[in-house]
C-alpha atoms as one frame of an Amber mdcrd trajectory, in Angstrom:
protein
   0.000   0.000   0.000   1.595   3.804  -0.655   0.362   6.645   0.808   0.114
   9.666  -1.455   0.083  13.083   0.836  -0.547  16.751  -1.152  -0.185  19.300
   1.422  -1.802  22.434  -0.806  -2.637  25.495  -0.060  -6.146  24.954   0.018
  -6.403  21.694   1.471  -4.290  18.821   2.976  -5.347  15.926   1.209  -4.049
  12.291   1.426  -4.911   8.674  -0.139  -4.170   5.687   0.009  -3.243   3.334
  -3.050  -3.186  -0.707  -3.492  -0.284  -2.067  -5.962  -2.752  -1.726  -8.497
  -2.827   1.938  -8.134  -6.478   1.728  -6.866  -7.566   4.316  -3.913  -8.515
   2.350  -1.401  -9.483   5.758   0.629  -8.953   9.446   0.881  -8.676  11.870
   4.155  -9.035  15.792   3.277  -8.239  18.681   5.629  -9.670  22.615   4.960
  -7.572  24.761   5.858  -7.869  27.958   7.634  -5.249  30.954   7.230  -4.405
  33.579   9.592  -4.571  36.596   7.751  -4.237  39.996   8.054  -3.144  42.887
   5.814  -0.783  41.324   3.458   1.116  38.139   6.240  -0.736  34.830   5.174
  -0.025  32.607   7.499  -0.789  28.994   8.763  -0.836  27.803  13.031   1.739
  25.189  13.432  -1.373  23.582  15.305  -3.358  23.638  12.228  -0.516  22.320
  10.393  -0.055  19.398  12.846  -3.756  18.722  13.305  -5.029  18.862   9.498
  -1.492  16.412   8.738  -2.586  14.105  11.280  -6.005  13.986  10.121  -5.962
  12.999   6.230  -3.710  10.264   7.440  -5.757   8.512  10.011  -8.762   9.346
   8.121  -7.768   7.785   4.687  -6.374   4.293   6.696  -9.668   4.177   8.319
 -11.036   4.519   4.985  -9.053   2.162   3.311  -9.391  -0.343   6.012  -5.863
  -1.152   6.646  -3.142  -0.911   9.558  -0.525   1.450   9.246   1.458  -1.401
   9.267   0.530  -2.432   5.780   2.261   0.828   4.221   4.812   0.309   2.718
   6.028   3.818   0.919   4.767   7.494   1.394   4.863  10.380  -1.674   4.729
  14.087  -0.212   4.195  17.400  -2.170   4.065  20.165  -0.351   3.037  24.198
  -1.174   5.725  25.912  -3.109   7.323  28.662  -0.904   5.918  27.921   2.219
   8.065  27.648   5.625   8.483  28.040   9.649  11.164  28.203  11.328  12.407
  26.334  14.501  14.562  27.108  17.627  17.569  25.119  18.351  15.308  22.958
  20.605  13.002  22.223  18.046  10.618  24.314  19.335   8.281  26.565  16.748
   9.620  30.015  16.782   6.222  31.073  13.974   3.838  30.393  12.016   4.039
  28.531   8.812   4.424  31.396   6.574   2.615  30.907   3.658   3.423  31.144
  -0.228   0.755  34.125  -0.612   2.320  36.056   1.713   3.407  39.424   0.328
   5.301  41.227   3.347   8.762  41.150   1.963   8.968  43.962  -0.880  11.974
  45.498   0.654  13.866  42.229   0.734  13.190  41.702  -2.521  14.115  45.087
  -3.777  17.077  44.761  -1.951  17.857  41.532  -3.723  16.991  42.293  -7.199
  19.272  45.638  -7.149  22.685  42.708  -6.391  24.095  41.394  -9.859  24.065
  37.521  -8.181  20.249  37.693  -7.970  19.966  38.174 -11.905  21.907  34.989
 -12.059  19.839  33.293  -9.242  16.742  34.296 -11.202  17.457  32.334 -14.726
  17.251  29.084 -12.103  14.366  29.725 -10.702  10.410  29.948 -11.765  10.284
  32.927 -10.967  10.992  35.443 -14.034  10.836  38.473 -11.985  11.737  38.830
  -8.347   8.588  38.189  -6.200   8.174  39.032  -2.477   6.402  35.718  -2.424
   9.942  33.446  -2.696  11.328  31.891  -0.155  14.639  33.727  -0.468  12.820
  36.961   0.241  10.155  35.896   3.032  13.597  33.924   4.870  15.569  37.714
   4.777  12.593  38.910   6.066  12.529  36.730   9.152  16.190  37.476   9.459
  15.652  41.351   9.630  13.578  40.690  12.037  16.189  38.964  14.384  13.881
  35.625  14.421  16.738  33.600  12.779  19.405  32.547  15.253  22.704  30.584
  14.527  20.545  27.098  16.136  17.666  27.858  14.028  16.141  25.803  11.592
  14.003  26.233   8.687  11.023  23.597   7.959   9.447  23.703   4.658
Protein backbone atom coordinates (compact mmCIF):
# COMPACT_ATOMS: atom_id res chain seq x y z
CA UNK A 1 0.00 0.00 0.00
CA UNK A 2 1.59 3.80 -0.65
CA UNK A 3 0.36 6.64 0.81
CA UNK A 4 0.11 9.67 -1.45
CA UNK A 5 0.08 13.08 0.84
CA UNK A 6 -0.55 16.75 -1.15
CA UNK A 7 -0.19 19.30 1.42
CA UNK A 8 -1.80 22.43 -0.81
CA UNK A 9 -2.64 25.50 -0.06
CA UNK A 10 -6.15 24.95 0.02
CA UNK A 11 -6.40 21.69 1.47
CA UNK A 12 -4.29 18.82 2.98
CA UNK A 13 -5.35 15.93 1.21
CA UNK A 14 -4.05 12.29 1.43
CA UNK A 15 -4.91 8.67 -0.14
CA UNK A 16 -4.17 5.69 0.01
CA UNK A 17 -3.24 3.33 -3.05
CA UNK A 18 -3.19 -0.71 -3.49
CA UNK A 19 -0.28 -2.07 -5.96
CA UNK A 20 -2.75 -1.73 -8.50
CA UNK A 21 -2.83 1.94 -8.13
CA UNK A 22 -6.48 1.73 -6.87
CA UNK A 23 -7.57 4.32 -3.91
CA UNK A 24 -8.52 2.35 -1.40
CA UNK A 25 -9.48 5.76 0.63
CA UNK A 26 -8.95 9.45 0.88
CA UNK A 27 -8.68 11.87 4.16
CA UNK A 28 -9.04 15.79 3.28
CA UNK A 29 -8.24 18.68 5.63
CA UNK A 30 -9.67 22.61 4.96
CA UNK A 31 -7.57 24.76 5.86
CA UNK A 32 -7.87 27.96 7.63
CA UNK A 33 -5.25 30.95 7.23
CA UNK A 34 -4.41 33.58 9.59
CA UNK A 35 -4.57 36.60 7.75
CA UNK A 36 -4.24 40.00 8.05
CA UNK A 37 -3.14 42.89 5.81
CA UNK A 38 -0.78 41.32 3.46
CA UNK A 39 1.12 38.14 6.24
CA UNK A 40 -0.74 34.83 5.17
CA UNK A 41 -0.03 32.61 7.50
CA UNK A 42 -0.79 28.99 8.76
CA UNK A 43 -0.84 27.80 13.03
CA UNK A 44 1.74 25.19 13.43
CA UNK A 45 -1.37 23.58 15.31
CA UNK A 46 -3.36 23.64 12.23
CA UNK A 47 -0.52 22.32 10.39
CA UNK A 48 -0.06 19.40 12.85
CA UNK A 49 -3.76 18.72 13.30
CA UNK A 50 -5.03 18.86 9.50
CA UNK A 51 -1.49 16.41 8.74
CA UNK A 52 -2.59 14.10 11.28
CA UNK A 53 -6.01 13.99 10.12
CA UNK A 54 -5.96 13.00 6.23
CA UNK A 55 -3.71 10.26 7.44
CA UNK A 56 -5.76 8.51 10.01
CA UNK A 57 -8.76 9.35 8.12
CA UNK A 58 -7.77 7.79 4.69
CA UNK A 59 -6.37 4.29 6.70
CA UNK A 60 -9.67 4.18 8.32
CA UNK A 61 -11.04 4.52 4.98
CA UNK A 62 -9.05 2.16 3.31
CA UNK A 63 -9.39 -0.34 6.01
CA UNK A 64 -5.86 -1.15 6.65
CA UNK A 65 -3.14 -0.91 9.56
CA UNK A 66 -0.52 1.45 9.25
CA UNK A 67 1.46 -1.40 9.27
CA UNK A 68 0.53 -2.43 5.78
CA UNK A 69 2.26 0.83 4.22
CA UNK A 70 4.81 0.31 2.72
CA UNK A 71 6.03 3.82 0.92
CA UNK A 72 4.77 7.49 1.39
CA UNK A 73 4.86 10.38 -1.67
CA UNK A 74 4.73 14.09 -0.21
CA UNK A 75 4.20 17.40 -2.17
CA UNK A 76 4.07 20.16 -0.35
CA UNK A 77 3.04 24.20 -1.17
CA UNK A 78 5.72 25.91 -3.11
CA UNK A 79 7.32 28.66 -0.90
CA UNK A 80 5.92 27.92 2.22
CA UNK A 81 8.06 27.65 5.63
CA UNK A 82 8.48 28.04 9.65
CA UNK A 83 11.16 28.20 11.33
CA UNK A 84 12.41 26.33 14.50
CA UNK A 85 14.56 27.11 17.63
CA UNK A 86 17.57 25.12 18.35
CA UNK A 87 15.31 22.96 20.60
CA UNK A 88 13.00 22.22 18.05
CA UNK A 89 10.62 24.31 19.34
CA UNK A 90 8.28 26.57 16.75
CA UNK A 91 9.62 30.01 16.78
CA UNK A 92 6.22 31.07 13.97
CA UNK A 93 3.84 30.39 12.02
CA UNK A 94 4.04 28.53 8.81
CA UNK A 95 4.42 31.40 6.57
CA UNK A 96 2.62 30.91 3.66
CA UNK A 97 3.42 31.14 -0.23
CA UNK A 98 0.76 34.12 -0.61
CA UNK A 99 2.32 36.06 1.71
CA UNK A 100 3.41 39.42 0.33
CA UNK A 101 5.30 41.23 3.35
CA UNK A 102 8.76 41.15 1.96
CA UNK A 103 8.97 43.96 -0.88
CA UNK A 104 11.97 45.50 0.65
CA UNK A 105 13.87 42.23 0.73
CA UNK A 106 13.19 41.70 -2.52
CA UNK A 107 14.12 45.09 -3.78
CA UNK A 108 17.08 44.76 -1.95
CA UNK A 109 17.86 41.53 -3.72
CA UNK A 110 16.99 42.29 -7.20
CA UNK A 111 19.27 45.64 -7.15
CA UNK A 112 22.68 42.71 -6.39
CA UNK A 113 24.09 41.39 -9.86
CA UNK A 114 24.06 37.52 -8.18
CA UNK A 115 20.25 37.69 -7.97
CA UNK A 116 19.97 38.17 -11.91
CA UNK A 117 21.91 34.99 -12.06
CA UNK A 118 19.84 33.29 -9.24
CA UNK A 119 16.74 34.30 -11.20
CA UNK A 120 17.46 32.33 -14.73
CA UNK A 121 17.25 29.08 -12.10
CA UNK A 122 14.37 29.72 -10.70
CA UNK A 123 10.41 29.95 -11.77
CA UNK A 124 10.28 32.93 -10.97
CA UNK A 125 10.99 35.44 -14.03
CA UNK A 126 10.84 38.47 -11.98
CA UNK A 127 11.74 38.83 -8.35
CA UNK A 128 8.59 38.19 -6.20
CA UNK A 129 8.17 39.03 -2.48
CA UNK A 130 6.40 35.72 -2.42
CA UNK A 131 9.94 33.45 -2.70
CA UNK A 132 11.33 31.89 -0.16
CA UNK A 133 14.64 33.73 -0.47
CA UNK A 134 12.82 36.96 0.24
CA UNK A 135 10.16 35.90 3.03
CA UNK A 136 13.60 33.92 4.87
CA UNK A 137 15.57 37.71 4.78
CA UNK A 138 12.59 38.91 6.07
CA UNK A 139 12.53 36.73 9.15
CA UNK A 140 16.19 37.48 9.46
CA UNK A 141 15.65 41.35 9.63
CA UNK A 142 13.58 40.69 12.04
CA UNK A 143 16.19 38.96 14.38
CA UNK A 144 13.88 35.63 14.42
CA UNK A 145 16.74 33.60 12.78
CA UNK A 146 19.40 32.55 15.25
CA UNK A 147 22.70 30.58 14.53
CA UNK A 148 20.54 27.10 16.14
CA UNK A 149 17.67 27.86 14.03
CA UNK A 150 16.14 25.80 11.59
CA UNK A 151 14.00 26.23 8.69
CA UNK A 152 11.02 23.60 7.96
CA UNK A 153 9.45 23.70 4.66
Amino acid sequence: MLLAIDLGSTCFKAAIYDDQLKVLGTGTYYLSYLCRDEAVELAVEEVNTGFKKIIAEAIQNAGIRNDEISGIGITSQAQTFTITDGNGQWVIPFVSWEDTRPKTECTEFAATPEFADFLEHVSFTNPSPQLQLCQVKRVSNAGIIKPDSQLIP
